[in-house]
N, C-alpha and C positions, 0 to 999 in steps of 0.2 A: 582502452576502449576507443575505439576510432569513432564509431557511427551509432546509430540507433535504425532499427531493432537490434540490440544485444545479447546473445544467448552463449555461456560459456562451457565449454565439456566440466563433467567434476573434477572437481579439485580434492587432493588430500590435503588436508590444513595441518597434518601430524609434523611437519618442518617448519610451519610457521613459528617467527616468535614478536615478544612485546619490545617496542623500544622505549625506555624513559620518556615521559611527556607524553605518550601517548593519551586521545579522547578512553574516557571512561563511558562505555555503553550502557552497562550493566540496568537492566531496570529499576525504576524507583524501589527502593527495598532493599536493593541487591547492591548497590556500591561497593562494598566490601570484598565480593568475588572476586578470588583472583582472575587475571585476563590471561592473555599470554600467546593466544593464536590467531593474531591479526591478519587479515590480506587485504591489499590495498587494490585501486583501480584508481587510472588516471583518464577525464572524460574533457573533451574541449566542447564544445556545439558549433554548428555550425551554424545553427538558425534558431531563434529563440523556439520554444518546445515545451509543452506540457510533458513531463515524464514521469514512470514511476519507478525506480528501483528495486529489485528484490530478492533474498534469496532462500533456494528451496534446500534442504536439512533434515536431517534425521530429527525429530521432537527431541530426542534424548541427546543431542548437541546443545543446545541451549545458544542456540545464534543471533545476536542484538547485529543493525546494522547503520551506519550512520553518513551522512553528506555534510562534508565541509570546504569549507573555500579558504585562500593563504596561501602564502609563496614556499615556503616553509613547516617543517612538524612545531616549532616554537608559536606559529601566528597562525595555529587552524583555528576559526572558528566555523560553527554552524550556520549551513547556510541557509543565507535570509528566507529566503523561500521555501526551504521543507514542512514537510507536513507528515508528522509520523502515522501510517497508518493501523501498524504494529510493529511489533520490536525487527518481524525481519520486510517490512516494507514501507518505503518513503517516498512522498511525492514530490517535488518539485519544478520549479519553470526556473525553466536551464534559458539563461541570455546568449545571443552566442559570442563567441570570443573569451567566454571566460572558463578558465581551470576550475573544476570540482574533482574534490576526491572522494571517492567512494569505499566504503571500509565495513569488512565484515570481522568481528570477530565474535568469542567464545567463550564462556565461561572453564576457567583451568580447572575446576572439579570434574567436569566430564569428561569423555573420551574422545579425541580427535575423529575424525570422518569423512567422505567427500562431502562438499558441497556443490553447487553451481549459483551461478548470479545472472539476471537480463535486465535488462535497461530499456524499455518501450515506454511508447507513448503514452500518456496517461489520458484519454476518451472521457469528460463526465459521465456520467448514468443517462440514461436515457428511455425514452421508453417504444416498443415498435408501433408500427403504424394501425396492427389491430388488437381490436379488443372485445375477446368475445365475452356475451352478455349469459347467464345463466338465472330468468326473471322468479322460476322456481324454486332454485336454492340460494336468490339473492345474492348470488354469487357473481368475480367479475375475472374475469382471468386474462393478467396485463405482460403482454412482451417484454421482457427487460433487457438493456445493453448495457454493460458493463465491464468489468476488469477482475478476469477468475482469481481467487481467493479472499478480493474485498468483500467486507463486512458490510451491508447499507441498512438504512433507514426507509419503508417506506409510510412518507405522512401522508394526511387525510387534513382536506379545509371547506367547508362550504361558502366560504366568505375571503380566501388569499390574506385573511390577517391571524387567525386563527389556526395552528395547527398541530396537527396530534397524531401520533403516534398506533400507526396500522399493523404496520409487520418490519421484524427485522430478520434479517437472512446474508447468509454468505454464498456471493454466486460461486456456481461451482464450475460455469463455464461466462465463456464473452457472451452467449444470449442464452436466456430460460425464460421460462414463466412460471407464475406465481397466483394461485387464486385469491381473491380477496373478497371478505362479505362485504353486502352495503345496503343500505337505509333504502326502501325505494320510496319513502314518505317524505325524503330529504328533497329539497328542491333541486340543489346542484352540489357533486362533488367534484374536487381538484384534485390532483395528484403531484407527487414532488418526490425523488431521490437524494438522498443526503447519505455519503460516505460517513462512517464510523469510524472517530478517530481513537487514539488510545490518549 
């Protein structure tokens, strides 16, 4: 992978195979799965960078994917800055000048398949600039900007020290909206986005 934004044609992973020492994906539970259909990626940066990794899969693959840093397959470890979002996406703040390796593999009870993998920027949540008000059904219906298939949180605080849990949803593109009830008795409300991590 030279650069970012990263987008890869499908891959058949049916030739892939496991080398001894290889990272163990498998999710908590699952260690014991055999592996066996690794692919690797080699990513340098050129500028430090918010990113997220990820790749898209048939469900019935069962595809875990992982970021680590090392000069060698003996000295990978995980790298300091990931942040699993789910088993097939990871975020990370890539420095640049440094080597990550990027790794997807597969649990060996299912049946190999294409995959493809991208490597972009990773944008916090956000929120757009309107918001329309619905005073009859109490309702508030808020822009959202985002990262399509992340999971988020949206919390509720009338005080910034206090907060609770509104809505959670998976965007399904980079902006949608989302309606939400609210208190018009309340003095003031805040809002706040928080990625769901696994």
């Amino acid at each position: 992978v030279e650069t970012f934004p990263y987008h890869s044609e499908p891959i058949d992973n049916e030739i892939a195979s496991l080398e001894p020492g290889e990272p163990n994906l498998r999710a908590s539970g699952m260690e014991n799965l055999p592996a066996g259909l690794s692919l690797w990626w080699r990513f340098e940066s050129a500028i430090d960078a918010s990113l997220l990794w990820y790749c898209e899969a048939d469900s019935l693959q069962q595809v875990f994917i992982g970021l680590y840093q090392g000069n060698d397959l003996n000295s990978l470890e995980p790298a300091a800055s990931m942040r699993r979002v789910n088993d097939q996406r990871v975020a990370f703040e890539a420095k640049a000048g440094i080597q990550y390796y990027l790794m997807v593999d597969q649990s060996g009870y299912r049946l190999p398949g294409p995959l493809s993998v991208s490597l972009i920027e990773f944008q916090p949540p956000s929120f757009g600039s309107q918001i329309e008000i619905n005073p009859e059904l109490q309702t508030l219906r808020l822009s959202i900007k985002g990262v399509a298939g992340v999971q988020y949180r949206l919390e509720g605080s009338s005080d910034l020290k206090q907060w609770d849990l509104l809505n959670e949803f998976l965007m399904d593109s980079e902006e949608q909206s989302i309606d939400q009830s609210f208190d018009p008795l309340m003095p003031a409300l805040f809002f706040r986005l928080v990625e769901v991590l696994d």
